[in-house]
VEXDREN-2710 file (C-alpha; in Angstrom, 1 decimal):
% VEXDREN-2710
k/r/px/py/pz
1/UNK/75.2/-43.1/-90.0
2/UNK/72.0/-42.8/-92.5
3/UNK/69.2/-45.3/-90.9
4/UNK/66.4/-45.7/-93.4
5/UNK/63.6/-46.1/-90.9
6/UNK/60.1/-47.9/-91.3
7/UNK/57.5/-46.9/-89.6
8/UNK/56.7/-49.3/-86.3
9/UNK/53.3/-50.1/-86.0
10/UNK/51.7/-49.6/-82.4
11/UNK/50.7/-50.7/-79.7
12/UNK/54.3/-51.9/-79.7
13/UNK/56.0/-54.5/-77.6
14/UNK/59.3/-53.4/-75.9
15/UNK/60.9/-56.6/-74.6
16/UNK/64.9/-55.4/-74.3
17/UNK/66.6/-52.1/-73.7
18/UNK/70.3/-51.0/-75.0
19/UNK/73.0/-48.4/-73.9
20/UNK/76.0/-47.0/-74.8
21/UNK/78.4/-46.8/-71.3
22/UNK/81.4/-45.0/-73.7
23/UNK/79.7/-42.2/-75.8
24/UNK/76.3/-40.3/-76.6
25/UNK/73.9/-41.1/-79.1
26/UNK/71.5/-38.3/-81.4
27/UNK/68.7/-39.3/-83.3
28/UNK/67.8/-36.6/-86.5
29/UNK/65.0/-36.9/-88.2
30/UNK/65.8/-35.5/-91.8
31/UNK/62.2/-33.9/-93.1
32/UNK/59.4/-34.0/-90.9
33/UNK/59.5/-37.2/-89.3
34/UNK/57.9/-38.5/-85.7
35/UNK/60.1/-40.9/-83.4
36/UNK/59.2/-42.9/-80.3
37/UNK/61.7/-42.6/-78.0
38/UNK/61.5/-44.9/-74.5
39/UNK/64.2/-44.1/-72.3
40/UNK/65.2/-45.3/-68.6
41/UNK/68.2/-43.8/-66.8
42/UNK/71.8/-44.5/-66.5
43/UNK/72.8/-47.4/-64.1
44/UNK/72.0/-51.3/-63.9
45/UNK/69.4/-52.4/-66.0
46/UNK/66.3/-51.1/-66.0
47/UNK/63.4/-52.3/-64.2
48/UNK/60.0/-52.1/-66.3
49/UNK/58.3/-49.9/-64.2
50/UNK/61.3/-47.1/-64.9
51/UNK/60.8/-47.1/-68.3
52/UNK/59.4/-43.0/-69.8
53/UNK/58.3/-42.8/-73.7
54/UNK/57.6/-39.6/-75.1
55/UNK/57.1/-39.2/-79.6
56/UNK/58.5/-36.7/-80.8
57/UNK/57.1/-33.5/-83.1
58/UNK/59.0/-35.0/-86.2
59/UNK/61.4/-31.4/-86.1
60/UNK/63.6/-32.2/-83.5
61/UNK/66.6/-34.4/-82.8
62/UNK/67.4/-36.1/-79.4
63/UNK/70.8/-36.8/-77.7
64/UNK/71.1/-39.0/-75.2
65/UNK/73.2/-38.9/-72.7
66/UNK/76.0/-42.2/-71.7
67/UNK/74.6/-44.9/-70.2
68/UNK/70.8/-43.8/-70.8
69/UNK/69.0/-47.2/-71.4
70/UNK/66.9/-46.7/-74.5
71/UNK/64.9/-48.7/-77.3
72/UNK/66.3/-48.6/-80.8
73/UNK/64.6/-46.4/-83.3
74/UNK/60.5/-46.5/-83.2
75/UNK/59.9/-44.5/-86.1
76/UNK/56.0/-43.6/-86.4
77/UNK/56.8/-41.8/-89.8
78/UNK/59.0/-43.8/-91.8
79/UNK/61.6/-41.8/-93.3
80/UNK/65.4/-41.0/-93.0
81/UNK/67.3/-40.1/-89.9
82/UNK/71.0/-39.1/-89.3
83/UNK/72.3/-41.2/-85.7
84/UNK/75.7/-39.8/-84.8
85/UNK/77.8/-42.1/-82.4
86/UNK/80.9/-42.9/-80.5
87/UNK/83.3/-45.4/-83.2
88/UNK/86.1/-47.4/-82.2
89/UNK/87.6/-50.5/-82.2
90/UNK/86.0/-51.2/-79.0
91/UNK/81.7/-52.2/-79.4
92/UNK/79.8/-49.6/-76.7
93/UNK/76.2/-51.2/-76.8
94/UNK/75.1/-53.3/-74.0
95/UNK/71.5/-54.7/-74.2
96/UNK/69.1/-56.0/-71.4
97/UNK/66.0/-58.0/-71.8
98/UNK/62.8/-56.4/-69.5
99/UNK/61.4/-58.9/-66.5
100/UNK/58.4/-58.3/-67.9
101/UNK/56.5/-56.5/-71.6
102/UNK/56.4/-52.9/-71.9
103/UNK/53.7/-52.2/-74.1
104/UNK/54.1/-48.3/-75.6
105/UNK/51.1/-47.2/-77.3
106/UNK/49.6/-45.5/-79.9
107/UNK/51.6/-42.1/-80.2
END
């Protein structure tokens, strides 16, 4: 798919988590483009505490792995990037709301 991606503004709130138990998911930025990415790991849902952001340099792509909780997109440069997922009949995204407000600042 071809997101279209604004750029989030920061300090940002992160208030619910996703993942996809069934496939992988890559983020490609296409051009130089910087990307928030807040990840926790695979199992039941995350606790706030085991939450890890890191921003990208706006050259690379990320895959993450089934099952990796994740926010959606946090674009810091708005832009264009290429996500490439699992399709089938079947939806693989299960989302979680935090216990408590993450708050990921500026990158």
């Amino acid at each position: 798919a071809l997101f279209r991606a604004r750029a989030r503004r920061f300090p940002h709130e992160v208030v619910e988590m996703e993942c996809h138990a069934l496939g992988s998911q890559t983020f490609v930025p296409l051009g130089e483009r910087r990307f928030v990415i807040v990840v926790a790991p695979a199992g039941e849902a995350p606790a706030p505490g085991a939450l890890a952001a890191f921003v990208t340099d706006g050259l690379q792509g990320v895959t993450l792995a089934p099952g990796t909780w994740h926010h959606a997109l946090l674009a810091v440069d708005a832009g264009d990037f290429v996500v490439v997922e699992r399709t089938a009949a079947r939806v693989d995204c299960d989302t979680c709301a935090l216990a408590a407000r993450v708050v990921v600042n500026r990158p």
